[in-house]
C-alpha positions in Angstrom: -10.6 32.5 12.1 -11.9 30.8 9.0 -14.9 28.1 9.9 -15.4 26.0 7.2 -16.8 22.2 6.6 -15.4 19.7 4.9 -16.5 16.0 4.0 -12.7 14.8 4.8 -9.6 16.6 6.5 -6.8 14.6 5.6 -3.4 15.8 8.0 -0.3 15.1 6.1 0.2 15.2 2.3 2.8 12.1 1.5 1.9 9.9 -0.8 -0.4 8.1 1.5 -2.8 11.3 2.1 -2.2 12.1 -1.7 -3.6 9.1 -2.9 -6.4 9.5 -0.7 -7.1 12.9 -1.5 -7.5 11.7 -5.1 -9.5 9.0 -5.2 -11.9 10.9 -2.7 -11.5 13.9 -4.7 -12.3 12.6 -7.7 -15.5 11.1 -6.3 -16.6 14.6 -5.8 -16.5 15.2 -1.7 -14.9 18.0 -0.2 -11.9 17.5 0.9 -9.2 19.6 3.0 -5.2 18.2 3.2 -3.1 20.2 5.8 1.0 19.5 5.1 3.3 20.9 7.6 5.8 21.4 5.0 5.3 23.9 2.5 6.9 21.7 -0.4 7.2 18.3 -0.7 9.9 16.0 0.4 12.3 16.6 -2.2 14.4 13.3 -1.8 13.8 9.6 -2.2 12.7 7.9 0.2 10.5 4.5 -0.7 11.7 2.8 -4.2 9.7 -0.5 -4.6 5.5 -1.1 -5.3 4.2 -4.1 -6.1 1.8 -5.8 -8.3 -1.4 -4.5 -6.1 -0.2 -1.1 -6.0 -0.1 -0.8 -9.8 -3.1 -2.4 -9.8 -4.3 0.9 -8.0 -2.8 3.0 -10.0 -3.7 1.7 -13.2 -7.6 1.9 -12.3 -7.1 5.6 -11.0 -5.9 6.1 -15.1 -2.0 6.8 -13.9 -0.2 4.0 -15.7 1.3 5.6 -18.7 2.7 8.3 -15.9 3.9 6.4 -13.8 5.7 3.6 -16.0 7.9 6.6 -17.4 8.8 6.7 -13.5 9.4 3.0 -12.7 10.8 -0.1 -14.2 9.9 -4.2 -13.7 11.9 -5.5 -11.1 13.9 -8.4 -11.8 15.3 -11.1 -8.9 15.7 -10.0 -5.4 18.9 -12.3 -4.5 20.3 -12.7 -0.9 24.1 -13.4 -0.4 26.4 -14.4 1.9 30.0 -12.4 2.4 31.7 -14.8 -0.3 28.9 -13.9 -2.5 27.4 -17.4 -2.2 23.6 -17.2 -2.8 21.7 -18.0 0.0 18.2 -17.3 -1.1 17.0 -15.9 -4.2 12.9 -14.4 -5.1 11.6 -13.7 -8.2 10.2 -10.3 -8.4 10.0 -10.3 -12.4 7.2 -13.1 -12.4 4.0 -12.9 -13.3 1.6 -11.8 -10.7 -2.0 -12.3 -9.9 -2.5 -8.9 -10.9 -1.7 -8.9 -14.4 1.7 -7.8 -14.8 5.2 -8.4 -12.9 5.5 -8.5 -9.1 7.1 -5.3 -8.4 8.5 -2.0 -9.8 11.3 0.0 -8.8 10.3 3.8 -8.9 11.1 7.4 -7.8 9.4 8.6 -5.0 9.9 12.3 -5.5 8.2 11.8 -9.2 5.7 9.9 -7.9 4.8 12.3 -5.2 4.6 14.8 -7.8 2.7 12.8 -10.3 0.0 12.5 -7.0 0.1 15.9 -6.5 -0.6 17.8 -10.2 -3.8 15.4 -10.0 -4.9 16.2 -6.9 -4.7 19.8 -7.1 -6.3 19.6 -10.8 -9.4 18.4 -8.8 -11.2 22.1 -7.5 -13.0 20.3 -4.8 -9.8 19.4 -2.8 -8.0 22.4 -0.9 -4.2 22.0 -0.4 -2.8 24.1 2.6 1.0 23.0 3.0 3.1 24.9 6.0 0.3 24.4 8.0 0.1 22.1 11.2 -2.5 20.6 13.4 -2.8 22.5 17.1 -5.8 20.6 18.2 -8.3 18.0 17.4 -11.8 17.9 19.3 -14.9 15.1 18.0 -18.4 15.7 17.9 -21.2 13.5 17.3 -21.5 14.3 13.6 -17.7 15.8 13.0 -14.6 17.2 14.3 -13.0 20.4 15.1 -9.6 21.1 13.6 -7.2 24.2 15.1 -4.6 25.1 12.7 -1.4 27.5 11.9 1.3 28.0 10.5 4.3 26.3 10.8 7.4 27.7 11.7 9.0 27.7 8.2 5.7 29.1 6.4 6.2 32.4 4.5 3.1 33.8 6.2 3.2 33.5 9.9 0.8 36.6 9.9 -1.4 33.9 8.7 -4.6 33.8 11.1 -4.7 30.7 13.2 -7.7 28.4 11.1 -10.8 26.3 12.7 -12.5 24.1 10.3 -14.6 21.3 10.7 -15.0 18.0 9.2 -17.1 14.6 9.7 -14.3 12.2 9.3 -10.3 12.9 9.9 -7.3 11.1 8.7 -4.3 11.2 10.6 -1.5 10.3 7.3 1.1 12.9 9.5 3.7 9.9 9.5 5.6 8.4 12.5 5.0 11.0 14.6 1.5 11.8 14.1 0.0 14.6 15.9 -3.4 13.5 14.8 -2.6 9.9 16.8 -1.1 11.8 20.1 -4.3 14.2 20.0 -6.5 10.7 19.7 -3.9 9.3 22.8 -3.5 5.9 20.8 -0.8 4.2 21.8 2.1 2.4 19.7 2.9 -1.1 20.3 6.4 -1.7 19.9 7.5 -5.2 18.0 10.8 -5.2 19.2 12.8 -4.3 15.8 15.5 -1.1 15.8 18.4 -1.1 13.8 20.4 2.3 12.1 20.8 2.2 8.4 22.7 4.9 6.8 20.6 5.3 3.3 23.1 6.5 0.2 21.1 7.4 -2.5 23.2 8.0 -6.2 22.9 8.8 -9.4 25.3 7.2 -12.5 27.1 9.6 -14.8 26.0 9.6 -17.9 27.1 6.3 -20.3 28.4 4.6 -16.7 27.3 0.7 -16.4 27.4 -0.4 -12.8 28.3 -4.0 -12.2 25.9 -4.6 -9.0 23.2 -7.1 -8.7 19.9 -5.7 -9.5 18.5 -6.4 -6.2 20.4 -7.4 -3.5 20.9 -7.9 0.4 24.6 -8.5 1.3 24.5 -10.6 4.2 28.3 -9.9 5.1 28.5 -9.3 8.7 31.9 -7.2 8.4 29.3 -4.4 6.9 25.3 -6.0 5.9 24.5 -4.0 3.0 21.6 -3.7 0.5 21.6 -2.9 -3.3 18.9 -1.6 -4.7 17.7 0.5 -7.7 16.4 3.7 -7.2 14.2 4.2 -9.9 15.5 4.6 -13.6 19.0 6.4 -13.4 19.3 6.3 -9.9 20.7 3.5 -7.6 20.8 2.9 -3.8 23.0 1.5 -0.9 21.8 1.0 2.3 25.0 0.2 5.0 24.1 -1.0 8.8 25.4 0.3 11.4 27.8 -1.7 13.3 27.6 -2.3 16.9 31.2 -0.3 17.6 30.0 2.6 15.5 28.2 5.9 16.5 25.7 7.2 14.7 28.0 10.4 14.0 30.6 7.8 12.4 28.3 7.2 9.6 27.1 10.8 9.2 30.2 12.2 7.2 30.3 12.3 3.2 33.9 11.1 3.8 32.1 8.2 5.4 29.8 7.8 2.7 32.3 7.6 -0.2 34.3 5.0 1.8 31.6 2.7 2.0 30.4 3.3 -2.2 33.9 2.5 -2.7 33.9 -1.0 -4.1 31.0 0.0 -6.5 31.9 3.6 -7.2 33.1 6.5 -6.9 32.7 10.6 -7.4 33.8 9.9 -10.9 31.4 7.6 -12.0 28.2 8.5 -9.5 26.7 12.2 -8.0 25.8 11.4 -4.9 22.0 12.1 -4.1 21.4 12.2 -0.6 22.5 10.2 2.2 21.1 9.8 5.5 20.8 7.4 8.8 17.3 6.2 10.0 16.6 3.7 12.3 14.5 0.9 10.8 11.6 0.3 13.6 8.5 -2.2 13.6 6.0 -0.5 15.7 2.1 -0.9 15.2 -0.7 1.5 16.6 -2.9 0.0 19.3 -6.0 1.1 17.6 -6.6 2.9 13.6 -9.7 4.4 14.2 -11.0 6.3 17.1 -14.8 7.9 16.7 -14.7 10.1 13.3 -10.7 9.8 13.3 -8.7 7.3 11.4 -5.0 6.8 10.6 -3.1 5.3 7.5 0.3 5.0 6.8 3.3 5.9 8.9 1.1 7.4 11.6 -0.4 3.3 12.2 2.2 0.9 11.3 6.9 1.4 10.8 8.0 -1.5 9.4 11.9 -2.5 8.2 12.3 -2.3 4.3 12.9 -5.6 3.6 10.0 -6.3 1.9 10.0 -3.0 0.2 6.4 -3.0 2.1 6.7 0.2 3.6 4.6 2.8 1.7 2.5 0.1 -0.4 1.3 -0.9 3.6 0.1 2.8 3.9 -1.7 2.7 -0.1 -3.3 -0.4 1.1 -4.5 1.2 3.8 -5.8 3.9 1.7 -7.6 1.5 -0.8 -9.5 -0.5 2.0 -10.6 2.8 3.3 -11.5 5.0 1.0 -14.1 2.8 -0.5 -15.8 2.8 3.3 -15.8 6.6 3.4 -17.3 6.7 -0.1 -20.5 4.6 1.3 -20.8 6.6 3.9 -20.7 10.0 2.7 -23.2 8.6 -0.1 -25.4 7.7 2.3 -26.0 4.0 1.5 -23.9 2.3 4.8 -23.0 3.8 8.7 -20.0 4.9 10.5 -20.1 1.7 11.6 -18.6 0.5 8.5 -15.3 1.8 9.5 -14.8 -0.9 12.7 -14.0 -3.3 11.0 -10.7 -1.0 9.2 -8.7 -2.0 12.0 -10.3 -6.0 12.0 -8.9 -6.0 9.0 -5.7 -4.2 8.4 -4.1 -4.4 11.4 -3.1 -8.3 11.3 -2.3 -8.2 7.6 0.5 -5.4 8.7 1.3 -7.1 11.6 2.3 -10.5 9.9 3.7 -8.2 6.7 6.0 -6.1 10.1 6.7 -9.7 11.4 7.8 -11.4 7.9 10.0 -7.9 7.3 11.6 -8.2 10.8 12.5 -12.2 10.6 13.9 -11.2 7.2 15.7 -8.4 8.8 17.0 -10.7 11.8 19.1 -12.8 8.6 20.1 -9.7 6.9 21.2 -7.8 10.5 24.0 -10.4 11.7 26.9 -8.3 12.7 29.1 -11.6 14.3 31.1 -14.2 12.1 29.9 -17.7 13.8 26.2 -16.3 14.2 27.1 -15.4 10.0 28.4 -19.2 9.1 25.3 -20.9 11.3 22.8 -18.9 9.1 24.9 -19.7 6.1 24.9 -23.4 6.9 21.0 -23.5 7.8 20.2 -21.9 4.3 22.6 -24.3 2.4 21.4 -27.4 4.2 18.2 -26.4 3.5 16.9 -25.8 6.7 15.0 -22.5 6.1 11.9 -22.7 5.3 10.5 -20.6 2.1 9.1 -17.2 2.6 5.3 -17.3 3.3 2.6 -16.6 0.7 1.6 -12.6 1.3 -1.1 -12.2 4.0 -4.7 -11.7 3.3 -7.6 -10.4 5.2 -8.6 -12.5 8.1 -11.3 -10.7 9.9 -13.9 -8.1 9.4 -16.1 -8.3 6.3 -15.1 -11.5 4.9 -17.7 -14.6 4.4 -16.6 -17.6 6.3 -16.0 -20.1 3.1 -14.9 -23.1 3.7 -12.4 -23.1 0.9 -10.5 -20.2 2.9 -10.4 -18.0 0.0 -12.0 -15.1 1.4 -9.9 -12.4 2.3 -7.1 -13.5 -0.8 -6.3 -10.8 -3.2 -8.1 -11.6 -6.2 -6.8 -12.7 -9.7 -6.8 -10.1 -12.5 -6.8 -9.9 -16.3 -8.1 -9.2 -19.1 -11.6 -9.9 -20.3 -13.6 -9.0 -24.0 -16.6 -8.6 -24.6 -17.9 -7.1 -28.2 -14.6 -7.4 -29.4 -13.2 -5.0 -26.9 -10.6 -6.2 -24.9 -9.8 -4.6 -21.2 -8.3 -5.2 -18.2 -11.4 -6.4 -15.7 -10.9 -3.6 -13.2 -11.4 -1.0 -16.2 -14.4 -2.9 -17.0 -16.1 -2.6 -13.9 -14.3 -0.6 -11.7 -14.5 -0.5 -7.8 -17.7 -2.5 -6.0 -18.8 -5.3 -4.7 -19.4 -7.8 -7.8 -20.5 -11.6 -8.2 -18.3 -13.8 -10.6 -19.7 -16.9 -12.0 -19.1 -19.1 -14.8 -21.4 -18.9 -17.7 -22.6 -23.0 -17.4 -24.3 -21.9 -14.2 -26.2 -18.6 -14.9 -30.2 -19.2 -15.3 -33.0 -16.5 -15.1 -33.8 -16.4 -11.6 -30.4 -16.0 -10.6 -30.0 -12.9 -12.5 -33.4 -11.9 -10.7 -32.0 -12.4 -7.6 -28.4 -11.1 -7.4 -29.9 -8.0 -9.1 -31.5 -5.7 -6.1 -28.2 -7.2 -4.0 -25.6 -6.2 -6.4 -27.0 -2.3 -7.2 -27.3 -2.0 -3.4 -23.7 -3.0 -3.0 -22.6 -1.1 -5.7 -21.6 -3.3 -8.1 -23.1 -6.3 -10.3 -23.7 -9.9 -11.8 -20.2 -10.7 -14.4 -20.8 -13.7 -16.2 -17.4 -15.2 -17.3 -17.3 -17.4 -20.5 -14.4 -19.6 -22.4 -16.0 -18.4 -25.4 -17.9 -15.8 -27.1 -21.7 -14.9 -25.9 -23.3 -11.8 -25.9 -24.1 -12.2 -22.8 -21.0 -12.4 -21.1 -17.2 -11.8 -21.2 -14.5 -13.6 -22.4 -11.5 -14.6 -20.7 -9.1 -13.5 -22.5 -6.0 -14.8 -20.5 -8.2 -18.0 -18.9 -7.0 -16.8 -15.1 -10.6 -16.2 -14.1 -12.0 -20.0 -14.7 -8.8 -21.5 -14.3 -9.2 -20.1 -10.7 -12.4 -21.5 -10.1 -12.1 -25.2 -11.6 -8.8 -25.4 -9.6 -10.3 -24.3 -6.0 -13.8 -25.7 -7.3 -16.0 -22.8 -7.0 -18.9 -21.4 -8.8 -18.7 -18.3 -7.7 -16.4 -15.5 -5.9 -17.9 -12.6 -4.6 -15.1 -9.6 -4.5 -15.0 -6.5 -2.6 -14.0 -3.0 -4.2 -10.1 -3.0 -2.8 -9.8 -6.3 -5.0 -10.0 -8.7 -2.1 -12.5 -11.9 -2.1 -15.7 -11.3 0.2 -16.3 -15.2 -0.1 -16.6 -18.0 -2.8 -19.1 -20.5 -2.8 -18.8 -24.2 -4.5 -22.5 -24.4 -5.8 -25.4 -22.6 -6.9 -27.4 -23.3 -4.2 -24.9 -21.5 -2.0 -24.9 -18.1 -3.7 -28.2 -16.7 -2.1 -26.5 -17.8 1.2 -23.3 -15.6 0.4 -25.6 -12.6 -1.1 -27.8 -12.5 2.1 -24.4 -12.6 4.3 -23.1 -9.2 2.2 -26.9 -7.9 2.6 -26.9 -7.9 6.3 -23.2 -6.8 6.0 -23.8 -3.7 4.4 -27.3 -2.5 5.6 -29.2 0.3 3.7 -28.3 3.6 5.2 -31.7 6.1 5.9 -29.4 8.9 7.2 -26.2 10.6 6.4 -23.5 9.7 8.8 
């Protein structure tokens, strides 16, 4: 047995523990990733980010990679089985986060984008065909038993013990890493089978299809979506006479592409039949374990939400484990992971399932009511995107802490970047320029290098001082909510804003006590 120690053991390498593995890789910490598989998942799976995801990957220096991967999305259009349109979203506008709302990508390329950067990184140790036997905690880590899976080349292999002071459990919908902890899952109610085509045009073929689209034709509801650039996908329901067999034949699948294409114009990809679940773990963090991803939340894809949920997750962790392995916060920094990510999935599971309850309508008059709702106007408009509504938020009364926040670019000097490349991840205080005076540099000072982050003074104009706004986002957002300051948290989220001076040592005294001074490693 090998017995070695490791800042993080991260159990399952998809794209959620690969993102992970990175960002905490490249902060220098030890990590381990154990992958049950001994390659990764060769097929597509997810095909849709949004604006915050980019947002991530831009900062972590991946844009230029993973733009040759994805394209802008454009509208996401609902119709009825004539084709009529019942609802329609615009997924090409501009978001907060300085750039469209979404991307349609290739999960296979992304995966392997994840992974050429993670394993450049020497401190991060890749084991794939290896599984998780058993999990024990201790006060100050845990104890991982692991082997090799059954389709590992080396079952000779010696069983391996390691131990490290935090675990993540990113082992998807079955995660052995949640069983071991015994957290249960709390099921939402949502289960319908989808068989998922996946396709890619022959060369020079132009394929008349909506861009993005839910069919809402009860006779067969049926999505439309691109796959990435080059590939396109169908999604087909399941009808309530059918058997999952019926829908598990290629025969089957080419019958159903039919009135879009055929084997002379497309190569079929994959295909495959899941069954689309909303199910939320009890609890994400148990002691020195904690689970992201598939292994906490299972959502339907109507929102495309799916593995951006499981990123998130990653981004409002990661920065919890940095502070603690650096010594500057406790473990009990991570309670407030669940406070806070929980009910955001939940009402994201919640908006994904009523969406799914329109799309899902396998019976004609329960078809024309819905129809007749939409067109009367009697549905009400999809709700804004949840925020954060617990956990380490200050309680403003404008109700703007726990919103993502804006984005753009800023200059100072005459150079010109994106505010996130400016100043990276931490905790930092944004005021206008007509309110900064001596002592309150003075005072946000000790504050802001304890949280990790510092004073940005934001100006319509040149000043050596401060930075430009280039794009005018920052102080248009705080004359139209009325604020003079915003305090935002290193996974881009608001801590609090505060509508005069006078408040600001109230809200920098709140993140104070928040994030208490560490005197001993956790």
């Amino acid at each position: 047995m090998n017995n070695d120690t490791y800042d993080i053991a991260i159990v399952g390498y998809g794209p959620v523990g690969q993102l992970l593995a990175l960002v905490m890789g490249r902060q220098g910490y030890n990590i381990a990733v154990y992958e049950r598989w001994e390659s990764l998942y060769p097929l597509p799976r997810a095909v849709f980010h949004d604006h915050e995801i980019r947002r991530m990957l831009r900062l972590l220096d991946l844009e230029e990679e993973v733009a040759a991967i994805s394209h802008p999305s454009s509208l996401y259009q609902w119709f009825n089985a004539q084709w009529k349109m019942l609802v329609e979203v615009d997924w090409a506008c501009e978001s907060i986060s300085d750039g469209p709302f979404g991307y349609f990508f290739n999960q296979p390329e992304l995966e392997a984008i994840f992974d050429k950067h993670v394993k450049l990184l020497p401190n991060v140790h890749v084991h794939q065909g290896w599984e998780l036997r058993a999990l024990q905690q201790h006060p100050n880590n845990c104890e991982l038993l692991l082997s090799p899976t059954a389709e590992h080349d080396n079952l000779q292999a010696p069983t391996r013990q390691i131990k490290a002071r935090f675990v993540i459990g990113a082992d998807g919908a079955n995660s052995t890493v949640r069983n071991a902890c015994g957290i249960e899952w709390q099921d939402l109610g949502f289960a319908e089978d989808w068989l998922v085509v996946d396709v890619k045009p022959h060369e020079g073929v132009r394929l008349e299809v909506p861009e993005a689209a839910q069919w809402c034709n009860p006779d067969r509801p049926t999505t439309l979506v691109p796959g990435g650039p080059g590939y396109r996908r169908w999604e087909f329901m399941r009808l309530p006479h059918e058997s999952l067999s019926d829908l598990q034949s290629t025969e089957k699948v080419w019958q159903l592409l039919k009135p879009w294409v055929t084997e002379d114009t497309v190569t079929l990809v994959r295909h495959a039949v899941y069954q689309f679940r909303s199910r939320i773990a009890e609890n994400w963090h148990q002691g020195r374990v904690l689970l992201a991803g598939d292994a906490a939340h299972l959502m339907p894809p109507f929102m495309g939400q799916g593995m951006c949920s499981g990123l998130r997750d990653v981004w409002n962790l990661s920065w919890r484990l940095e502070r603690i392995l650096r010594g500057v916060s406790d473990a009990t920094l991570l309670e407030d992971y669940t406070k806070e990510r929980k009910p955001q999935i939940q009402a994201v599971i919640e908006a994904s399932m009523a969406m799914g309850r329109v799309v899902c309508v396998a019976d004609n008059q329960q078809a024309q009511a819905r129809d007749d709702a939409y067109f009367q106007g009697k549905v009400p408009p999809v709700p804004p995107f949840p925020g954060i509504t617990d956990g380490l938020i200050y309680p403003d009364e404008k109700g703007l802490a726990g919103q993502l926040f804006i984005h753009g670019p800023v200059r100072r000097r005459g150079n010109t970047q994106r505010f996130d490349e400016w100043f990276g991840r931490g905790f930092h205080l944004i005021v206008s320029d007509d309110v900064v005076f001596p002592s309150l540099r003075d005072m946000t000072e000790t504050i802001m290098q304890q949280a990790g982050g510092e004073l940005v003074v934001i100006s319509a104009t040149e000043h050596p001082d401060s930075y430009t706004d280039v794009s005018g986002k920052f102080l248009a957002f705080m004359r139209e909510n009325q604020v003079k300051a915003v305090l935002i948290r290193p996974d881009f989220y608001i801590y609090g804003a505060v509508s005069s001076v006078e408040e600001i040592p109230d809200l920098l005294q709140h993140l104070r006590q928040s994030l208490p001074a560490c005197d001993n490693v956790a």
